[in-house]
Backbone as XML, in Angstrom:
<?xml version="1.0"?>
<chain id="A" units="angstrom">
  <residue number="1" name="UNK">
    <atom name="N" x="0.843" y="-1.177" z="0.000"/>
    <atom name="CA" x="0.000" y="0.000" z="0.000"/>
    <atom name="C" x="0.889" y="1.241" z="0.000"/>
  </residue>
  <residue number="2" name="UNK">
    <atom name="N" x="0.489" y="1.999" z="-0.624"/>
    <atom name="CA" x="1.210" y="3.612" z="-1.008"/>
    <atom name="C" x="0.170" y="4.709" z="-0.372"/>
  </residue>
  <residue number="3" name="UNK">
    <atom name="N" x="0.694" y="5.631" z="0.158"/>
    <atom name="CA" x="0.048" y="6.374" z="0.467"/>
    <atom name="C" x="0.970" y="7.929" z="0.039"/>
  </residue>
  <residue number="4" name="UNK">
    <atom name="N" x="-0.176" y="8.462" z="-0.222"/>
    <atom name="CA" x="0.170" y="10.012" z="-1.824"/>
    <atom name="C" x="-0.632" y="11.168" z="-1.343"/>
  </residue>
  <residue number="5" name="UNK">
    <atom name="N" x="0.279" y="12.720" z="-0.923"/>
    <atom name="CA" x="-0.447" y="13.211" z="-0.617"/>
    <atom name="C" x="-0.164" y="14.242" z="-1.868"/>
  </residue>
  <residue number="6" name="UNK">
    <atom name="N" x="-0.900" y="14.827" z="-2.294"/>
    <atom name="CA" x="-1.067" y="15.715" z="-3.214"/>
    <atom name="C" x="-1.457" y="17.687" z="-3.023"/>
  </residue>
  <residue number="7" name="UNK">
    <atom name="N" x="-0.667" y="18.427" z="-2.822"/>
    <atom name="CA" x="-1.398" y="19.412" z="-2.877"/>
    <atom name="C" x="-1.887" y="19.858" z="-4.193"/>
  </residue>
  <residue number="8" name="UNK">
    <atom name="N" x="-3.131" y="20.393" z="-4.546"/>
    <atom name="CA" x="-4.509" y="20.454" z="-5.529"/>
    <atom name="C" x="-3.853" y="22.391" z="-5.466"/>
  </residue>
  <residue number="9" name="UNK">
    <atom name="N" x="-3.287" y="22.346" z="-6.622"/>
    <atom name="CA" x="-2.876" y="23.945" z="-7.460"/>
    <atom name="C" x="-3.199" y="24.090" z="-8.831"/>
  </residue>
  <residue number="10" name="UNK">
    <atom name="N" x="-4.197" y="25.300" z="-9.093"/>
    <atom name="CA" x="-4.342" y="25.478" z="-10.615"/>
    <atom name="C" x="-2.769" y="25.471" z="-11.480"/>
  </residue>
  <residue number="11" name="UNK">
    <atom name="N" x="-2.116" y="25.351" z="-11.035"/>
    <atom name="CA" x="-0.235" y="25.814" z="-11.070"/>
    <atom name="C" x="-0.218" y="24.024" z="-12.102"/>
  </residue>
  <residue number="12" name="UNK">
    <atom name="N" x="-0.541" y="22.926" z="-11.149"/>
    <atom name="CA" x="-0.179" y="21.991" z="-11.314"/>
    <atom name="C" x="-0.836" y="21.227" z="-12.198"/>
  </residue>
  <residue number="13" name="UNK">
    <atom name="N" x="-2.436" y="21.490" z="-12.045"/>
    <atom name="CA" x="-3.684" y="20.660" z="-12.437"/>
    <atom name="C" x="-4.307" y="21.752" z="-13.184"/>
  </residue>
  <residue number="14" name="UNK">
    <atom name="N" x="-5.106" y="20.973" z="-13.853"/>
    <atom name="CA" x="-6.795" y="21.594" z="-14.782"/>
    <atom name="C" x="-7.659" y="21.407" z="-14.248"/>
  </residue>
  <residue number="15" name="UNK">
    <atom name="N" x="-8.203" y="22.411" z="-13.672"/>
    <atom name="CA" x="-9.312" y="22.131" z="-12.331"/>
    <atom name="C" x="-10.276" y="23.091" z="-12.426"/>
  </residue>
  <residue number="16" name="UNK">
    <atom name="N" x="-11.673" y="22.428" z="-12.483"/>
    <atom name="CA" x="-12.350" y="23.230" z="-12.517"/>
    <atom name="C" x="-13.175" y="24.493" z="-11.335"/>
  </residue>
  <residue number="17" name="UNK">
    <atom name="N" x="-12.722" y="23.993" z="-10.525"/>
    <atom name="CA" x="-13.611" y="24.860" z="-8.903"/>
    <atom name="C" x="-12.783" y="25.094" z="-8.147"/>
  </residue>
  <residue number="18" name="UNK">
    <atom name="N" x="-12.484" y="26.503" z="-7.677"/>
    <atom name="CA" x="-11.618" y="27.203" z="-7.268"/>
    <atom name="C" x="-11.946" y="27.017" z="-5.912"/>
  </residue>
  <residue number="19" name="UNK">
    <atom name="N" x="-13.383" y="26.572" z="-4.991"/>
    <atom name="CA" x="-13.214" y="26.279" z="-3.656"/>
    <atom name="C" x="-12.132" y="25.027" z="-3.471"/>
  </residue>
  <residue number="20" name="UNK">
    <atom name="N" x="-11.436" y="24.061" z="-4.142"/>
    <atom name="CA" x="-10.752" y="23.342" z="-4.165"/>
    <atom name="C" x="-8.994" y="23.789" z="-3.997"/>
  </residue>
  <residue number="21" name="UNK">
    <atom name="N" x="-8.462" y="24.922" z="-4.521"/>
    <atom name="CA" x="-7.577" y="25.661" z="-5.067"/>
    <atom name="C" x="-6.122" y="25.306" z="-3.577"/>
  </residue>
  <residue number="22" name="UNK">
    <atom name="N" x="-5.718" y="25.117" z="-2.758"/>
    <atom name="CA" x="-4.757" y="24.807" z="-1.878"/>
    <atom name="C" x="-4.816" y="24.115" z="-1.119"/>
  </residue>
  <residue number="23" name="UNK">
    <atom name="N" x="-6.161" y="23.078" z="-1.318"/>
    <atom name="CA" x="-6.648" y="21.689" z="-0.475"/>
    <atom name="C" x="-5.047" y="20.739" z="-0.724"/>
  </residue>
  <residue number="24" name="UNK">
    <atom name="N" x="-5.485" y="19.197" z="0.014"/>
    <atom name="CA" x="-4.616" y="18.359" z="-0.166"/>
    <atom name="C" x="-5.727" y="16.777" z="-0.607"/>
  </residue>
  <residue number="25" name="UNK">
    <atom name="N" x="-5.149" y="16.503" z="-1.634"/>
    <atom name="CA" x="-5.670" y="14.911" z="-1.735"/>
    <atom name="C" x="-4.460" y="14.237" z="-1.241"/>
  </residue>
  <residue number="26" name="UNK">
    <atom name="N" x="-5.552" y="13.056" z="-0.469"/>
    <atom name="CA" x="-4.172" y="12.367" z="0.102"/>
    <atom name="C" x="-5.238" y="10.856" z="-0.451"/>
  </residue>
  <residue number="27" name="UNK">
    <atom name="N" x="-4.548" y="9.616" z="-0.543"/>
    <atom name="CA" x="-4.941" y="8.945" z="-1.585"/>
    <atom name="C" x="-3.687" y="7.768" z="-0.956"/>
  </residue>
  <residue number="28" name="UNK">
    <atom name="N" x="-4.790" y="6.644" z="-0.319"/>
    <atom name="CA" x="-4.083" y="4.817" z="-0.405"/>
    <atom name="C" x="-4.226" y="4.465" z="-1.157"/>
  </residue>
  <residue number="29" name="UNK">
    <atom name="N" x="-2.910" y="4.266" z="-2.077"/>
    <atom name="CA" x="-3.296" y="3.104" z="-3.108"/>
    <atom name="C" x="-2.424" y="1.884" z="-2.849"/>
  </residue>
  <residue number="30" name="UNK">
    <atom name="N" x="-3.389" y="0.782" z="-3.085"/>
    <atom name="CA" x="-3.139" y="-0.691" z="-3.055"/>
    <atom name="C" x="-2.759" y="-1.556" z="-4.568"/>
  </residue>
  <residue number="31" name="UNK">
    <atom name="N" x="-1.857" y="-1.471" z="-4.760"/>
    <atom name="CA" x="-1.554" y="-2.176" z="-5.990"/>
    <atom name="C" x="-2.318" y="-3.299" z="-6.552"/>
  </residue>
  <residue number="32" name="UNK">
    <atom name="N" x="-2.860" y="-3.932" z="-5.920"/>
    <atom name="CA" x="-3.613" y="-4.873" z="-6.006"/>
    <atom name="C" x="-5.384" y="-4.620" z="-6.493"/>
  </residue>
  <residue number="33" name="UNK">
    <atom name="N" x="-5.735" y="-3.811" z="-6.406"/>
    <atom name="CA" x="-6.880" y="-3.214" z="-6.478"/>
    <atom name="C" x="-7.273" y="-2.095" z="-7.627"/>
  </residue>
  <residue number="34" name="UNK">
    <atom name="N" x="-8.347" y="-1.626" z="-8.135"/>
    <atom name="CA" x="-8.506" y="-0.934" z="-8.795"/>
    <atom name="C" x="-8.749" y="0.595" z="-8.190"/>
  </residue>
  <residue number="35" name="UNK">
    <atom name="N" x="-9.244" y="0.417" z="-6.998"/>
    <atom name="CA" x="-10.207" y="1.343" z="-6.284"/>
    <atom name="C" x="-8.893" y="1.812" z="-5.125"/>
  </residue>
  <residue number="36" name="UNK">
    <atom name="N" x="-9.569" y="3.199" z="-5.092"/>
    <atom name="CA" x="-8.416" y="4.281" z="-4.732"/>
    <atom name="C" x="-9.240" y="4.842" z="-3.354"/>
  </residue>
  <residue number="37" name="UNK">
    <atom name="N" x="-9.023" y="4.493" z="-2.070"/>
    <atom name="CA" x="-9.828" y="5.430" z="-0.704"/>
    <atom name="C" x="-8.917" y="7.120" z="-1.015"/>
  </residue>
  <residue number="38" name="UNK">
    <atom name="N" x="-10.054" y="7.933" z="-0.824"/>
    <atom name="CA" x="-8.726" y="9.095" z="-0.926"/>
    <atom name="C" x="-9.656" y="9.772" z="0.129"/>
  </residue>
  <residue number="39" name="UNK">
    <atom name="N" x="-9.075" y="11.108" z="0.925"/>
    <atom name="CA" x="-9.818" y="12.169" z="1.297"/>
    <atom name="C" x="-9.215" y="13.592" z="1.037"/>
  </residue>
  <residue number="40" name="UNK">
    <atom name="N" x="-10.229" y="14.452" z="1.204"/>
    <atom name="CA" x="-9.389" y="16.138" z="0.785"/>
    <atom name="C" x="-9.608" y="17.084" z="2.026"/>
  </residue>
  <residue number="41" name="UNK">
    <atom name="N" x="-8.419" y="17.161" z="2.210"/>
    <atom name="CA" x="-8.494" y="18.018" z="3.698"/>
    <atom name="C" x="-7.681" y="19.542" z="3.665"/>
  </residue>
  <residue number="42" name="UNK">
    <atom name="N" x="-7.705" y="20.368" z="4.598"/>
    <atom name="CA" x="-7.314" y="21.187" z="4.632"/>
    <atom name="C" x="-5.347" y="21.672" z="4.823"/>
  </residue>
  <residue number="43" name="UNK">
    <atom name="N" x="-5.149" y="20.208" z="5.725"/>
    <atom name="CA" x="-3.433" y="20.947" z="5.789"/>
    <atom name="C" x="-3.376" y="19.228" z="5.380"/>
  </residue>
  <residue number="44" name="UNK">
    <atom name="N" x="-1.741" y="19.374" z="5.373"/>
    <atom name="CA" x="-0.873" y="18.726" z="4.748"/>
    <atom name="C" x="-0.926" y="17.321" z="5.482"/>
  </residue>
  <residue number="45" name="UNK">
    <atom name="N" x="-1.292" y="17.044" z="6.778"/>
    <atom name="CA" x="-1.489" y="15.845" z="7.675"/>
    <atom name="C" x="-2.650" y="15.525" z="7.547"/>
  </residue>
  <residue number="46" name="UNK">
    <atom name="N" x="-3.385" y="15.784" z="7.438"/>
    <atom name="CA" x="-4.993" y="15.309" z="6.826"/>
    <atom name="C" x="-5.731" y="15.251" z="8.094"/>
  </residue>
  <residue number="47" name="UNK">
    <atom name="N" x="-5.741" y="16.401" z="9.379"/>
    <atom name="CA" x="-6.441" y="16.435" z="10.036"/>
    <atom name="C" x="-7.681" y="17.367" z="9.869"/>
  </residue>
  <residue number="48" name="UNK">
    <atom name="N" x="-7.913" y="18.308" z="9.287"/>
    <atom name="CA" x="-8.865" y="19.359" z="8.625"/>
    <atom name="C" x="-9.743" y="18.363" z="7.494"/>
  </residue>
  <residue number="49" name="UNK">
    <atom name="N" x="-10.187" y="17.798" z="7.901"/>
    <atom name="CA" x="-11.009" y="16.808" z="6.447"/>
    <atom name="C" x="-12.425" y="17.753" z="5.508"/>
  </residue>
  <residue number="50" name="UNK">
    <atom name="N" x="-12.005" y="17.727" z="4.780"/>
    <atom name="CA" x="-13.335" y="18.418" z="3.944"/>
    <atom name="C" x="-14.223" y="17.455" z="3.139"/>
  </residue>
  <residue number="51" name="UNK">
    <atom name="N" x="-13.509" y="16.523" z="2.519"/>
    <atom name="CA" x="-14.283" y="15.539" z="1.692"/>
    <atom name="C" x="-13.538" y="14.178" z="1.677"/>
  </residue>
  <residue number="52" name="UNK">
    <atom name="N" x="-14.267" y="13.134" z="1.300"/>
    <atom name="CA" x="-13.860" y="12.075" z="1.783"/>
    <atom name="C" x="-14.410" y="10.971" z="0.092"/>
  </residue>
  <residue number="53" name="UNK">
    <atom name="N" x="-13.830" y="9.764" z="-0.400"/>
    <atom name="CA" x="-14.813" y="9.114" z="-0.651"/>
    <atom name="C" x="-13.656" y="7.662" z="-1.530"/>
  </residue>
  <residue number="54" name="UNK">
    <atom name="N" x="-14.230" y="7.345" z="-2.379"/>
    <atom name="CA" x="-13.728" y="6.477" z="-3.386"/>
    <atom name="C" x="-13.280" y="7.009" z="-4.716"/>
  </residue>
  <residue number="55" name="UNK">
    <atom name="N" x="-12.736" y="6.687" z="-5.388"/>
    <atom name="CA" x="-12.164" y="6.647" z="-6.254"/>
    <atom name="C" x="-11.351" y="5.062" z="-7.733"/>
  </residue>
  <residue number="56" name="UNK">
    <atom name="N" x="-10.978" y="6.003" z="-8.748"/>
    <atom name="CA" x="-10.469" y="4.515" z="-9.334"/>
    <atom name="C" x="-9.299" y="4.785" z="-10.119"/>
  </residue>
  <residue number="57" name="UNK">
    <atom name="N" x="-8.343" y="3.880" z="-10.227"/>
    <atom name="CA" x="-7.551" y="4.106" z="-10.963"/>
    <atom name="C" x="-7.498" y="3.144" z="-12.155"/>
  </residue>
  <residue number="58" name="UNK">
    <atom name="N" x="-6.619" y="3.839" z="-13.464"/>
    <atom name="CA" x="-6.827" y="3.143" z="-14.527"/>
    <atom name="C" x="-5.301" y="3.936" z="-15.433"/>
  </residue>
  <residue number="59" name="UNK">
    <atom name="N" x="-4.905" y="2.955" z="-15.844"/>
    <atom name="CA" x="-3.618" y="3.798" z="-16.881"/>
    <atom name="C" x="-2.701" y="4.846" z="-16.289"/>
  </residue>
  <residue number="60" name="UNK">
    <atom name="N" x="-2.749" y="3.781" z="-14.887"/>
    <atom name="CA" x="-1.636" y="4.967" z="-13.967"/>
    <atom name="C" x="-2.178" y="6.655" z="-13.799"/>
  </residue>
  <residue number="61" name="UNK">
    <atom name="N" x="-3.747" y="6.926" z="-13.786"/>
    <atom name="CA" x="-4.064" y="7.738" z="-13.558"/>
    <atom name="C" x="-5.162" y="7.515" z="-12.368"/>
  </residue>
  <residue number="62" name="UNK">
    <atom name="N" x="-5.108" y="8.635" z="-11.890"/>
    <atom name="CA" x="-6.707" y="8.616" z="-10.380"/>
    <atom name="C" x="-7.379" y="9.840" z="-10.539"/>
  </residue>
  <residue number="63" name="UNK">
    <atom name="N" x="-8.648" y="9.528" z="-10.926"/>
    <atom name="CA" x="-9.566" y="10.625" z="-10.997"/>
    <atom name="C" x="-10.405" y="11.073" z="-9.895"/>
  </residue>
  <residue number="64" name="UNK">
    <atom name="N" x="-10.292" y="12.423" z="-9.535"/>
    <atom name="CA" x="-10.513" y="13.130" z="-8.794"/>
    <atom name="C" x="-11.909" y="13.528" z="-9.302"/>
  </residue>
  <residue number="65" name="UNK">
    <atom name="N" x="-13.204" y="12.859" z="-8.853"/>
    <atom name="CA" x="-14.529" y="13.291" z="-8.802"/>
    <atom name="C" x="-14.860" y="14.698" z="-8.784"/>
  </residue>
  <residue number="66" name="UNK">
    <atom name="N" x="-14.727" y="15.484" z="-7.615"/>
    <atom name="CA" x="-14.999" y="16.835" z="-6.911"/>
    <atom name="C" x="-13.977" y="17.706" z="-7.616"/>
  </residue>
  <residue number="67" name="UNK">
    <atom name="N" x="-12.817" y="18.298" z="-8.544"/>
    <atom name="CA" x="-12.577" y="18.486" z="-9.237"/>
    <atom name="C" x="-12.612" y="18.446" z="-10.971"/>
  </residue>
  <residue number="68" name="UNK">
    <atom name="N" x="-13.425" y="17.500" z="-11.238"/>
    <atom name="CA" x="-13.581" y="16.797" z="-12.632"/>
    <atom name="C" x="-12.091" y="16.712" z="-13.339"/>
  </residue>
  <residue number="69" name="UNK">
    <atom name="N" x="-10.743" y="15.748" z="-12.453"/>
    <atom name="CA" x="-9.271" y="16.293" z="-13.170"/>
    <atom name="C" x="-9.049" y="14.236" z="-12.865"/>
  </residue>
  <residue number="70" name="UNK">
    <atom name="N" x="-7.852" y="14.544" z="-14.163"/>
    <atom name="CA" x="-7.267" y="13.329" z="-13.856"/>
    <atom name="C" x="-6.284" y="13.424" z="-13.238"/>
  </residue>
  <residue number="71" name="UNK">
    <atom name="N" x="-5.117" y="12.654" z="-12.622"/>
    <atom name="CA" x="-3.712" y="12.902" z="-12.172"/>
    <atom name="C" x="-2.868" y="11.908" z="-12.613"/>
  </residue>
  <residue number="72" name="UNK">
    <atom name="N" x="-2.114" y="11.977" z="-13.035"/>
    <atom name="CA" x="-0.957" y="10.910" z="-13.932"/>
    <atom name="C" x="-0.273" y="10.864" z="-12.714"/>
  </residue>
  <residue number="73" name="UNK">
    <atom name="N" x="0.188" y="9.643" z="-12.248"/>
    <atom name="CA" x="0.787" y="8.784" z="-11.212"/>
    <atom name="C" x="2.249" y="9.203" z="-11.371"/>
  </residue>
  <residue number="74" name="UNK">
    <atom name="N" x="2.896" y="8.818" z="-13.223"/>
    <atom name="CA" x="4.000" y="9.103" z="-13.698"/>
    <atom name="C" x="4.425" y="10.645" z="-13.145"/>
  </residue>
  <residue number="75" name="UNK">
    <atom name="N" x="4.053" y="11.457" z="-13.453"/>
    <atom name="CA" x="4.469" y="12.887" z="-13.379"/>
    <atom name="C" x="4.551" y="13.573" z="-12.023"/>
  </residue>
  <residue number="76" name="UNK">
    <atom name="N" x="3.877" y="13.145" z="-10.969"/>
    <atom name="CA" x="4.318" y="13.004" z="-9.745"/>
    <atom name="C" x="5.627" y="12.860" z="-8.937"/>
  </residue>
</chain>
């Protein structure tokens, strides 16, 4: 299991909703699995939680629902 925290920047990503704009996705992924637990919180330790849910990965990418963005695993 991997665990990925992401800070969410128009800088970085194509994102459509700016209430999103200096959040953090943080994101277990299990190699074994298709399905991605992630949540989006406010600081960098993921104690401020704002949203929470499932996710999937496919072609080394994880799509971020509540943004409408993909994220390439590679470019990370």
């Amino acid at each position: 299991m991997k665990d990925l925290v992401i800070k969410l920047t128009r800088d970085n990503f194509n994102f459509r909703f700016k209430q999103y704009e200096g959040l953090f996705f943080h994101a277990n992924i299990n190699e074994n699995s298709e399905i991605i637990k992630y949540k989006i919180t406010k600081d960098k330790d993921g104690t401020e939680l704002k949203e929470f849910g499932n996710t999937h990965i496919k072609d080394n990418m994880i799509y971020i629902p509540q943004i409408e963005a993909y994220i390439d695993l590679k470019k990370i």
